[in-house]
Backbone bond lengths (Angstrom), bond angles and torsions (degrees), N, CA, C in turn:
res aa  C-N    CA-C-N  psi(-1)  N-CA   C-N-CA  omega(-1)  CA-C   N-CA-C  phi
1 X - - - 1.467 - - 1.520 110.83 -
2 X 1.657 133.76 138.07 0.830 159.38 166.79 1.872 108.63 -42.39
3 X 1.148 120.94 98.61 1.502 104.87 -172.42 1.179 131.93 -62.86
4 X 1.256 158.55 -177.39 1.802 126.18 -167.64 1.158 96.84 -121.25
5 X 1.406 114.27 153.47 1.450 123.69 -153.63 1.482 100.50 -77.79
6 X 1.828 124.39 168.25 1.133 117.03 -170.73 1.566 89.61 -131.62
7 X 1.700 90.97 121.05 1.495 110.80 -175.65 1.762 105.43 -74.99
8 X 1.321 93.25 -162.49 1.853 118.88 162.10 1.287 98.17 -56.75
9 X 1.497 108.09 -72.74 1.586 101.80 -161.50 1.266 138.94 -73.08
10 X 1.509 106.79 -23.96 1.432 118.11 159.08 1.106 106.21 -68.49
11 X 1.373 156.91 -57.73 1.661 147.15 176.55 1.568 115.74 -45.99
12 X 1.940 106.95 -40.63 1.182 90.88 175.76 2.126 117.13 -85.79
13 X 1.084 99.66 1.47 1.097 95.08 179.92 1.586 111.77 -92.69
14 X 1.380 112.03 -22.21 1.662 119.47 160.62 1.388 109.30 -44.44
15 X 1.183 125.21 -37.86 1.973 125.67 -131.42 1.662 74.98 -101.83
16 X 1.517 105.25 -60.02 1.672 112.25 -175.25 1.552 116.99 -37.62
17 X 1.334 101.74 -41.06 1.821 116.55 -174.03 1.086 111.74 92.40
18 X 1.763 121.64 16.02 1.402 126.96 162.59 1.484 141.22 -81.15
19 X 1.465 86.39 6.63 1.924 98.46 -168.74 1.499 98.26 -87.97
20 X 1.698 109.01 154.96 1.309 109.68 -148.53 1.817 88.66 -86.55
21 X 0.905 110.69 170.67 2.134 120.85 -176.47 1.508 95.28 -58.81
22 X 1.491 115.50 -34.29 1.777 78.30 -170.78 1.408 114.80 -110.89
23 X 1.495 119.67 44.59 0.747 119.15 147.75 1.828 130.64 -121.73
24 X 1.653 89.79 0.91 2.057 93.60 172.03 1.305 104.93 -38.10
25 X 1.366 118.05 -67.84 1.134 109.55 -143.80 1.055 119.60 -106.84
26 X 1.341 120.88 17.17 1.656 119.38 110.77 1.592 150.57 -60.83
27 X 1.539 104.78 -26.46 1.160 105.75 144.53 1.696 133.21 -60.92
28 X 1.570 114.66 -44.37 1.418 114.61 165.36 1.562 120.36 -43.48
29 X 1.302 120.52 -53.80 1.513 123.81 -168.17 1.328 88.82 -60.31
30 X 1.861 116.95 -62.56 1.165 89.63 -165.26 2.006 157.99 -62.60
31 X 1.701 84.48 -11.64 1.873 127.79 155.88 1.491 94.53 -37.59
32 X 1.761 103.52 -80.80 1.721 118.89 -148.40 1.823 84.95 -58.11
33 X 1.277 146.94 -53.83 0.986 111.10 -137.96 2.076 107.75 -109.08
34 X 1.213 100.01 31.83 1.535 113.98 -155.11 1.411 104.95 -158.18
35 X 1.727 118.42 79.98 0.853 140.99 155.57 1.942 128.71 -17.98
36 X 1.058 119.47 -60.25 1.640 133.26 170.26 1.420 89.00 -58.20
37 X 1.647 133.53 -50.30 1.614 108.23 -155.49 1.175 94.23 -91.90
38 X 1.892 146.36 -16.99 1.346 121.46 -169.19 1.974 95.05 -73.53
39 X 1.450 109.92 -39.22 1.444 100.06 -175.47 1.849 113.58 -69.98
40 X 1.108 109.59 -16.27 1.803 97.32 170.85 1.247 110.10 -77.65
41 X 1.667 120.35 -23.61 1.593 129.72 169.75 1.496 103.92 -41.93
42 X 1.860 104.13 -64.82 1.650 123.88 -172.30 1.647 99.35 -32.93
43 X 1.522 102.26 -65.77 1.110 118.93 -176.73 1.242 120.31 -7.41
44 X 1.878 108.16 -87.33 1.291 126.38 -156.81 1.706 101.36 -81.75
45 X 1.559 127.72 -11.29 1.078 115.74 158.54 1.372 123.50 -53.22
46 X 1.483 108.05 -58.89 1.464 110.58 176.76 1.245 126.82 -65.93
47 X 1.565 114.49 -11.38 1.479 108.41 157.26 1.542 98.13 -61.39
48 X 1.163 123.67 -75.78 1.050 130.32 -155.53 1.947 117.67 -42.55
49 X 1.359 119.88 -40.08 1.223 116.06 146.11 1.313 123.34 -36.09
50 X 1.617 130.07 -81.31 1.184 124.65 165.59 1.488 118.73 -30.77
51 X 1.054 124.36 -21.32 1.727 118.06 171.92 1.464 112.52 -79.79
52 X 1.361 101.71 -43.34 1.549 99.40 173.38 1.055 120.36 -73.21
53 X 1.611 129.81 -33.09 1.214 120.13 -165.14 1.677 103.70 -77.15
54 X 1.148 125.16 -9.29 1.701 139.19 162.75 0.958 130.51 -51.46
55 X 1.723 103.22 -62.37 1.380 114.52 179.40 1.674 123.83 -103.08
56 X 1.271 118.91 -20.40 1.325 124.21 -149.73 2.023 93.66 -84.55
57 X 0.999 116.39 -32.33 1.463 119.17 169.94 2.041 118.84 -55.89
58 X 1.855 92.13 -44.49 1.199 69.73 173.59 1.869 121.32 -103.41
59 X 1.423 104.45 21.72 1.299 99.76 -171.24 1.991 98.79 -84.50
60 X 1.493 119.25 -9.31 1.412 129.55 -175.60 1.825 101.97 -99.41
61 X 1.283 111.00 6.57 1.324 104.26 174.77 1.790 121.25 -88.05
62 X 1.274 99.98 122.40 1.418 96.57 169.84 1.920 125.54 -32.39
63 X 1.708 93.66 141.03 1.665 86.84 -167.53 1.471 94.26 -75.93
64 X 1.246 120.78 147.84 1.772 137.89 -174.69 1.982 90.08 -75.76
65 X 1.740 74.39 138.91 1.381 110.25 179.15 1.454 112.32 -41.90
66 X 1.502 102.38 -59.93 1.692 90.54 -176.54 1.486 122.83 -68.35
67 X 1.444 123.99 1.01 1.383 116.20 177.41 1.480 92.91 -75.07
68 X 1.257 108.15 -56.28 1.748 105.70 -177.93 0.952 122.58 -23.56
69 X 1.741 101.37 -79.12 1.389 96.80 -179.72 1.638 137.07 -45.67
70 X 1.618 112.64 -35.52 1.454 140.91 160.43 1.585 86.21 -35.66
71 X 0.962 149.08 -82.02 1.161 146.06 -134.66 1.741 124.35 -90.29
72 X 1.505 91.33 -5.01 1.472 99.99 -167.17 1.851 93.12 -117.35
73 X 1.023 115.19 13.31 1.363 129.31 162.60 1.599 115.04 -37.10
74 X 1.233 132.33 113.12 1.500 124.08 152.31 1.645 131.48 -4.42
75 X 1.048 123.16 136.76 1.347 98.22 159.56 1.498 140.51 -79.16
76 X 1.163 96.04 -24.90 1.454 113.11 175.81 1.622 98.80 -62.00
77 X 1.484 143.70 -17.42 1.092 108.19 167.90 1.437 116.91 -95.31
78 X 1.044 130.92 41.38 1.693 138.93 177.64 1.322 99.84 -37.29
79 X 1.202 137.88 -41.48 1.288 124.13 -155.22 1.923 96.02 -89.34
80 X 1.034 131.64 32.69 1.315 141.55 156.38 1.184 135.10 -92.16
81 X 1.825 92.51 -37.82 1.658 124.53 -173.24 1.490 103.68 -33.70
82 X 1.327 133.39 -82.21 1.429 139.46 155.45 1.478 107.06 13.40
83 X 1.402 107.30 -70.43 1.575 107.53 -143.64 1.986 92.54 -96.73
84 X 1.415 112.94 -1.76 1.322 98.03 -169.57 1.479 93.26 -106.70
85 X 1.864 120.32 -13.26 1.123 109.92 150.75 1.544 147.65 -58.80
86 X 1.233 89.21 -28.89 1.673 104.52 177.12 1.910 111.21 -76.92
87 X 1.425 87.43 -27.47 1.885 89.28 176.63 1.621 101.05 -77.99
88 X 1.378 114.85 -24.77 1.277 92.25 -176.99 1.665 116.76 -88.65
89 X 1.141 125.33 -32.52 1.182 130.20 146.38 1.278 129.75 -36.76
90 X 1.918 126.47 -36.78 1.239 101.03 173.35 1.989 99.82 -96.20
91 X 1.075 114.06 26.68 1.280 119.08 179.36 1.071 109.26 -93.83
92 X 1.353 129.00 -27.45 1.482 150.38 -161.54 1.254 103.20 -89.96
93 X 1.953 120.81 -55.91 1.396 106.54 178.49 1.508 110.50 -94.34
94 X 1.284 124.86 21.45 1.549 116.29 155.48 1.501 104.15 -92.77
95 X 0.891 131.66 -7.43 1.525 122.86 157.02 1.653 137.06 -87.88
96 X 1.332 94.51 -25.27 1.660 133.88 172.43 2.035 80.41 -65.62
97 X 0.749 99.89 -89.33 1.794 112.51 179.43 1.371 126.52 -21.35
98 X 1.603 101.03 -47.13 1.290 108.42 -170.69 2.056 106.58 -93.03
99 X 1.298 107.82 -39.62 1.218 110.54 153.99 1.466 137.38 -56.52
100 X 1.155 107.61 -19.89 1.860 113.79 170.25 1.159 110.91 -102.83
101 X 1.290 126.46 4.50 1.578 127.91 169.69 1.783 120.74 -33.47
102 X 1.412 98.99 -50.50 1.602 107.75 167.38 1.312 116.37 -46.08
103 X 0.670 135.76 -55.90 1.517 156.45 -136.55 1.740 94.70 -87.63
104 X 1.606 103.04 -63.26 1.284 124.02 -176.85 1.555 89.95 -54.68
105 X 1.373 146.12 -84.18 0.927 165.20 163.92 1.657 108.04 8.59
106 X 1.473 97.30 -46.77 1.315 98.56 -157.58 1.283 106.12 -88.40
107 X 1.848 104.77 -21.55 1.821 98.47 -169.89 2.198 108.22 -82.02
108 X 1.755 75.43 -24.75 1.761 74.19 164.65 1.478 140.06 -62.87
109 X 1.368 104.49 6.34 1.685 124.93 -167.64 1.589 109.81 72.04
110 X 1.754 136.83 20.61 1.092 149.16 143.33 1.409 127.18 -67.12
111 X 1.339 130.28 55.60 1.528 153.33 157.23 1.587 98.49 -30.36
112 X 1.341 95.80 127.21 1.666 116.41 177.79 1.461 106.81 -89.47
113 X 1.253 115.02 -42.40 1.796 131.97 174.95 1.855 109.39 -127.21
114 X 1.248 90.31 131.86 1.718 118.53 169.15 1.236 96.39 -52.28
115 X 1.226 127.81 -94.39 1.133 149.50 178.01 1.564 126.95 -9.97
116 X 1.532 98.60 -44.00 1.749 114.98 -165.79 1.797 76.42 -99.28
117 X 1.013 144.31 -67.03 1.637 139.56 -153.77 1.382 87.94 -57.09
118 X 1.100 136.96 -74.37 1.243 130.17 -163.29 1.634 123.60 -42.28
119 X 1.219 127.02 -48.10 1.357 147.79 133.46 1.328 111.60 -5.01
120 X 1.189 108.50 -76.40 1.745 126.14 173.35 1.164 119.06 -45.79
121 X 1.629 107.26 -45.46 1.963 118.06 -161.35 2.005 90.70 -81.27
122 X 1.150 106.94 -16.03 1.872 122.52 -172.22 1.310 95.13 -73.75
123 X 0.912 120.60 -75.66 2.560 145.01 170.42 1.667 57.62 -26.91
124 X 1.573 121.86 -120.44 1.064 114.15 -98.56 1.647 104.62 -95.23
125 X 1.212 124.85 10.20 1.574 121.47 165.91 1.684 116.93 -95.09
126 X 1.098 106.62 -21.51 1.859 125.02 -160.57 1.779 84.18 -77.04
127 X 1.332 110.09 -47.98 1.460 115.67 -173.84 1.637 131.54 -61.94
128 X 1.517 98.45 -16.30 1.222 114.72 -176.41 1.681 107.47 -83.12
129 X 1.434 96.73 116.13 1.902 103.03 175.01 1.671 108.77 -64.41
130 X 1.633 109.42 -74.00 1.379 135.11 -163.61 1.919 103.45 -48.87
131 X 1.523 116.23 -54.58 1.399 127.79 -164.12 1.605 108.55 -129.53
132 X 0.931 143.83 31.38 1.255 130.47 149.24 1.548 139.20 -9.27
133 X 1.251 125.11 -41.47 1.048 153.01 175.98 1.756 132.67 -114.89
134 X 0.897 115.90 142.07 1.825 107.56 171.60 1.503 96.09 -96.53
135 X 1.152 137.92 -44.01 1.086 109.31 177.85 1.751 114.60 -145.31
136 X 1.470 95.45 152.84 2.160 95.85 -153.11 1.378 93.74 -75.66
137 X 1.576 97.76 153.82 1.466 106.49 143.51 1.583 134.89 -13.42
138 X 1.341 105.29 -54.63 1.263 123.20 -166.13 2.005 113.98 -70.99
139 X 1.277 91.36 5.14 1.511 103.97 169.31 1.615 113.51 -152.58
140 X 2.006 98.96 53.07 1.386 95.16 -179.18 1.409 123.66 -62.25
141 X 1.680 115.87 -27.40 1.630 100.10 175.38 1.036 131.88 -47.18
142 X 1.685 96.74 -40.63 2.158 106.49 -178.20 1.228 109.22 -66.65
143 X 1.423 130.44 -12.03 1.384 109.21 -163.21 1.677 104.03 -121.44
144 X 1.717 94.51 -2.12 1.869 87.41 151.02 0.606 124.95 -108.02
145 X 1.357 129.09 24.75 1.392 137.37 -176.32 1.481 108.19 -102.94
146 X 1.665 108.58 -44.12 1.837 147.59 172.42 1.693 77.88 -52.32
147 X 1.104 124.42 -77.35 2.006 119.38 -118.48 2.589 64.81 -90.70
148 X 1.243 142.79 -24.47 1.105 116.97 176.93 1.365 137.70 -79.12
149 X 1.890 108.90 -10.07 0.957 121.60 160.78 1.055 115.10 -73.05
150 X 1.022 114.52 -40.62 1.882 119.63 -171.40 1.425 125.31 -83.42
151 X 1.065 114.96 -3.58 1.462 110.26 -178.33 1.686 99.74 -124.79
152 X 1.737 118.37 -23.27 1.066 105.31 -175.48 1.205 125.23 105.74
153 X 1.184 107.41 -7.28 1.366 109.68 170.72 2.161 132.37 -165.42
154 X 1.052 96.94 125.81 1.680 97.68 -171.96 1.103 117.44 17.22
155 X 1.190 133.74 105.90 1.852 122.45 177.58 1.819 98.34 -106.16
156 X 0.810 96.59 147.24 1.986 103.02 -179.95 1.486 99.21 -143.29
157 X 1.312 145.24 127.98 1.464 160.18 162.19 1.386 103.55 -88.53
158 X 1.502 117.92 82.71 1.416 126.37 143.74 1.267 128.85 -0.76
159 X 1.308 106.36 129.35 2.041 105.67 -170.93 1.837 73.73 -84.82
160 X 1.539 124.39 142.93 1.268 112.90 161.53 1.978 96.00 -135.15
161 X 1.103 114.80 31.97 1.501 123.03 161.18 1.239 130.90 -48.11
162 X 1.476 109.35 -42.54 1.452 124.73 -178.82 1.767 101.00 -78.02
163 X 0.777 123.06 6.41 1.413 116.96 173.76 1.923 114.79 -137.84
164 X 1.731 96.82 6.40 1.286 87.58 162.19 2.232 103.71 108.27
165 X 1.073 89.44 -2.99 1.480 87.06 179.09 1.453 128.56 -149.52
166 X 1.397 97.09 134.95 1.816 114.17 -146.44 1.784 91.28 -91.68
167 X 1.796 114.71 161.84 1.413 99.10 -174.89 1.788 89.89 -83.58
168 X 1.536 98.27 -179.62 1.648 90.41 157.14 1.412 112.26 -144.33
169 X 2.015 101.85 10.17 1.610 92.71 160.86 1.776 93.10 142.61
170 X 1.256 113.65 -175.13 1.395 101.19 -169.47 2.114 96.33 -148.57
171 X 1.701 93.23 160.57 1.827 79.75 172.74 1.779 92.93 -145.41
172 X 1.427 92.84 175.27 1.545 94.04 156.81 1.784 126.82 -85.85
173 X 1.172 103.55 149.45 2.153 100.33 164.63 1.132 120.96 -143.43
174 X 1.218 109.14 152.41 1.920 99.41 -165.87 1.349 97.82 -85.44
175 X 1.733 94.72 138.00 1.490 126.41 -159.32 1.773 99.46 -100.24
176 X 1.298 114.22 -152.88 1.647 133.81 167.96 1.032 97.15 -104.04
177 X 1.550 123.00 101.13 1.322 125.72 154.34 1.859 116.50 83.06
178 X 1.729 100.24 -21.52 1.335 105.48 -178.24 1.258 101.11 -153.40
179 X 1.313 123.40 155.48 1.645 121.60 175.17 1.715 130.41 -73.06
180 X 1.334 99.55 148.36 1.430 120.49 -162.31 1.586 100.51 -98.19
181 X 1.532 119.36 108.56 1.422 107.92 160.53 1.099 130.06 -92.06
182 X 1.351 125.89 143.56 1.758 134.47 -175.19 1.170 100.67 -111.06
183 X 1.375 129.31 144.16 1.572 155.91 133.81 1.147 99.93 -86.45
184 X 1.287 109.58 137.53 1.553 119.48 152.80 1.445 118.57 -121.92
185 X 1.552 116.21 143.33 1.163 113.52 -154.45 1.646 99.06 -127.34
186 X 1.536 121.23 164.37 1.604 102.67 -167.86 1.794 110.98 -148.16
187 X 0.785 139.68 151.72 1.638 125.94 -171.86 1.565 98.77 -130.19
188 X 1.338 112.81 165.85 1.191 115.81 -177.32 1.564 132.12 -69.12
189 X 1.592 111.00 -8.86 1.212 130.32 142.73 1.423 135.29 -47.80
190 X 1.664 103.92 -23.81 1.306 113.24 179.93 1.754 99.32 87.35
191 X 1.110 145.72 18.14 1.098 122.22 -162.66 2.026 84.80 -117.97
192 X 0.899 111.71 173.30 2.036 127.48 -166.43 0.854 103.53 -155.10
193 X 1.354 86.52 146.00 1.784 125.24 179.95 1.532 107.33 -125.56
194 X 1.516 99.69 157.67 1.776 105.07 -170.92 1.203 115.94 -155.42
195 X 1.511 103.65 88.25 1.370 107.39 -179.60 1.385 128.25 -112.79
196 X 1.642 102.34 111.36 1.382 142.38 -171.60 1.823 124.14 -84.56
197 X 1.021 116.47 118.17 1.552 125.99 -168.95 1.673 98.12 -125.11
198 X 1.493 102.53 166.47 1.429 115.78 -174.69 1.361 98.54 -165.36
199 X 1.867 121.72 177.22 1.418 137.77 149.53 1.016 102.01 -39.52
200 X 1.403 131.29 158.46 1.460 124.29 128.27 1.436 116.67 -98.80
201 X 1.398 124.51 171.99 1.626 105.74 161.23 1.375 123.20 -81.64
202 X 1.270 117.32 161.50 2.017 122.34 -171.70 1.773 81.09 -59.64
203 X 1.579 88.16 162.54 1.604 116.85 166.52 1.862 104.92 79.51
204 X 1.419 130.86 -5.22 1.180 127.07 -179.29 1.583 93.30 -84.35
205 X 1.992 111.52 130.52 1.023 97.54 173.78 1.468 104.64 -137.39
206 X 1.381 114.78 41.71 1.417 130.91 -169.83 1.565 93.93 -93.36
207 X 1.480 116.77 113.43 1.744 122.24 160.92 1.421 117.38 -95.70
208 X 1.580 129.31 -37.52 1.122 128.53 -164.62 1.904 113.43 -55.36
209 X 1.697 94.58 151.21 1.256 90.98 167.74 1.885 132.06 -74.39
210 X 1.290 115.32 144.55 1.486 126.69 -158.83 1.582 112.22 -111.46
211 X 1.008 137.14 154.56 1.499 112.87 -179.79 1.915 75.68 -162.33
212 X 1.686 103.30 146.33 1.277 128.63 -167.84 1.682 112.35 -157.91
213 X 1.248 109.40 176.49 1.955 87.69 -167.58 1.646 78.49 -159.38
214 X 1.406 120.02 101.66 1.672 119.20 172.28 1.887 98.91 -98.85
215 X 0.726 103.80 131.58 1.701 122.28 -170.30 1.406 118.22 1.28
216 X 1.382 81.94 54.36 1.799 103.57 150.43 2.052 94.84 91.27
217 X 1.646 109.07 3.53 1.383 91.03 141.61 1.660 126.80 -114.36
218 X 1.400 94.59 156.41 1.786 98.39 -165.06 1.291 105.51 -96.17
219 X 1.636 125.50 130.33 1.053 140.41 158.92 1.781 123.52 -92.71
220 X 1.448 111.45 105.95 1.585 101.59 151.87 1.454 111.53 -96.31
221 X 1.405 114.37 158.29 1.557 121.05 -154.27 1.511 115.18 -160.62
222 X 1.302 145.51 127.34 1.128 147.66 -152.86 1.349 122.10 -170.11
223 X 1.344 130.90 146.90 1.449 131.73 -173.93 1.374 99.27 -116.05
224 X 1.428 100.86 147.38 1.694 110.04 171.38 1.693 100.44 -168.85
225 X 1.320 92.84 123.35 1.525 102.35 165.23 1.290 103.83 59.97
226 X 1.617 124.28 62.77 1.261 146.54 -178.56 1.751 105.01 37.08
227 X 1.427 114.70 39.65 1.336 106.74 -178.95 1.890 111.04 -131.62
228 X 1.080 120.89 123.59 1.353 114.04 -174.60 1.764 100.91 -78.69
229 X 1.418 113.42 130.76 1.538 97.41 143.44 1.002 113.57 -118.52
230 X 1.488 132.53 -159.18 1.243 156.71 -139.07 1.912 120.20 -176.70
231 X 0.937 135.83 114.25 1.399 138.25 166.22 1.929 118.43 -112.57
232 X 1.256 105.89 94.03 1.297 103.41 -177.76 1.584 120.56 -118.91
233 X 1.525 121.28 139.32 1.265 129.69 165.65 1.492 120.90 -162.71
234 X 1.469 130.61 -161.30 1.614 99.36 -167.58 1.843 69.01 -131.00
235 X 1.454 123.64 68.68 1.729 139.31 150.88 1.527 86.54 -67.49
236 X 1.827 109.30 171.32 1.078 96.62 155.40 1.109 109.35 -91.56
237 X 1.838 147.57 -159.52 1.150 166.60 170.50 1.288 112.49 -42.53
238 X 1.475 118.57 -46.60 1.695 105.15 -171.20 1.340 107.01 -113.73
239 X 1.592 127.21 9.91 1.846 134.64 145.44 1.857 95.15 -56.17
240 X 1.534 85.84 -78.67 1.919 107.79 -166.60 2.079 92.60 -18.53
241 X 2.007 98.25 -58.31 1.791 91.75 -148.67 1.612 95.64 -64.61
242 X 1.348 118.86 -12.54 1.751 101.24 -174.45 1.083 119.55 -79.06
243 X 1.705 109.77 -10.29 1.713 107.73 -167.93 1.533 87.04 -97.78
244 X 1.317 122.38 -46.39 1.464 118.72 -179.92 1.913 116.93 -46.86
245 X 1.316 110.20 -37.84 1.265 111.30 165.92 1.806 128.10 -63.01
246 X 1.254 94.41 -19.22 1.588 120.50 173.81 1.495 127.83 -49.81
247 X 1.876 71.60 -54.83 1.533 89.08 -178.83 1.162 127.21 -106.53
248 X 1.437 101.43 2.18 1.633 114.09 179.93 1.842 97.74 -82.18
249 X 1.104 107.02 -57.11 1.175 119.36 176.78 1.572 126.25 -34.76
250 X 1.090 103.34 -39.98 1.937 124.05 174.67 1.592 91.66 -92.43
251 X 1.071 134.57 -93.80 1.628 118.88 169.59 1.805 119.39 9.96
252 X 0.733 71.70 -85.32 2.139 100.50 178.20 1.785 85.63 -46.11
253 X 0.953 125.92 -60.02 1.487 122.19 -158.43 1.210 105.81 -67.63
254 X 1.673 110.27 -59.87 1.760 103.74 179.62 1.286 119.38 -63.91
255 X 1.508 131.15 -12.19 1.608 141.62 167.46 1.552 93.63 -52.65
256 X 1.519 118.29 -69.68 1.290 96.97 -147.14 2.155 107.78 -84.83
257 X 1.177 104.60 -0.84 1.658 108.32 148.79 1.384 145.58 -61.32
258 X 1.323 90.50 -5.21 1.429 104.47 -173.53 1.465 112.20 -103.77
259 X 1.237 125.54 146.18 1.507 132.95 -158.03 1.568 102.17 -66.34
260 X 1.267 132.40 147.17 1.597 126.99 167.43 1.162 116.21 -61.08
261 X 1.348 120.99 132.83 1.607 129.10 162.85 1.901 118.55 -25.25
């Protein structure tokens, strides 16, 4: 028998941990052997982080004083109830508000971490068969020329051949305050890489290389010349640091070719 296909809701109900037992492990095989669905898996995990990391802080916060007190009110003043309800209600969603700020933050293209956005923008572009890219390889001048107007600063697309991976084109993503460009890069395995740069803000003076792992994709990550990048794919750790050295290396080189400010 033909095994039955695995929708939205069965995948998202896998990730959740709501799918009933006999179907895990049919969902698993079908992950391991089907590339697009283990990365829509990535995907909805890392949504799902970003949800928690939103809410789950303030759902452990002590309830605010003035509801208390609101509530421990006399009875004899009932005829208040009304108005100490409405304070507590708009007390409730100024905290609701001020606690989901992240979240809010993040859908506005305002990234709290380099590291974790990049990860994310990986889940959900790496996954895409049909469009991957805004614009191919096959017109790399225009699109370093595109991703250098737009972000502001030198864009260069890494030869990453010597280690096995061809470009396959580059797009924009909403950055902090300014846009984030992606390359995506591809090997004959079919498996991609996506390496994403941005502004940084003045006063960051952290260069060393960084390495981080958001649900099971790996980020190396580094600043140079007020510019953050990013190298992400789910390689393990010491593939990821050779291609990241790749491109750090050509990076670093065309920096110091370039005329002084």
């Amino acid at each position: 028998m033909m095994p039955m296909p695995i929708d939205d809701d069965a995948l998202n109900a896998f990730v959740d941990g709501q799918l009933p037992s006999a179907r895990v492990a049919e969902v698993e095989a079908a992950i391991a052997r089907d590339p697009e669905l283990a990365a829509r898996a990535a995907a909805y995990r890392a949504q799902n982080v970003h949800l928690r990391e939103a809410f789950d802080e303030w759902l452990h916060e002590p309830v605010p004083a003035a509801l208390i007190a609101a509530a421990a009110k006399p009875a004899r003043t009932t005829r208040w109830l009304p108005w100490a309800a409405s304070f507590a209600m708009a007390l409730i969603g100024l905290v609701v508000g001020w606690s989901g700020r992240d979240l809010v933050l993040a859908r506005e293209g305002i990234p709290t971490n380099f590291a974790r956005e990049a990860a994310f923008a990986h889940a959900i572009y790496s996954a895409d068969a049909r469009r991957p890219v805004e614009v191919a390889a096959s017109d790399a001048q225009s699109l370093v020329t595109w991703l250098t107007r737009r972000t502001g600063q030198t864009a260069l697309a890494p030869d990453l051949t010597s280690v096995g991976f061809e470009l396959v084109g580059g797009r924009l993503v909403a950055g902090n305050e300014k846009p984030t460009a992606l390359l995506m890069y591809e090997n004959a395995a079919k498996q991609r890489l996506t390496l994403q740069w941005r502004k940084q803000s003045p006063g960051t003076e952290e260069t060393q290389f960084r390495y981080a792992v958001e649900n099971g994709v790996g980020v190396f990550y580094w600043i140079d010349d007020a510019c953050a990048y990013a190298l992400s794919g789910t390689l393990d750790r010491r593939q990821l640091l050779a291609v990241a050295r790749v491109a750090y290396g050509q990076i670093a080189s065309a920096a110091q070719s370039l005329p002084p400010h």
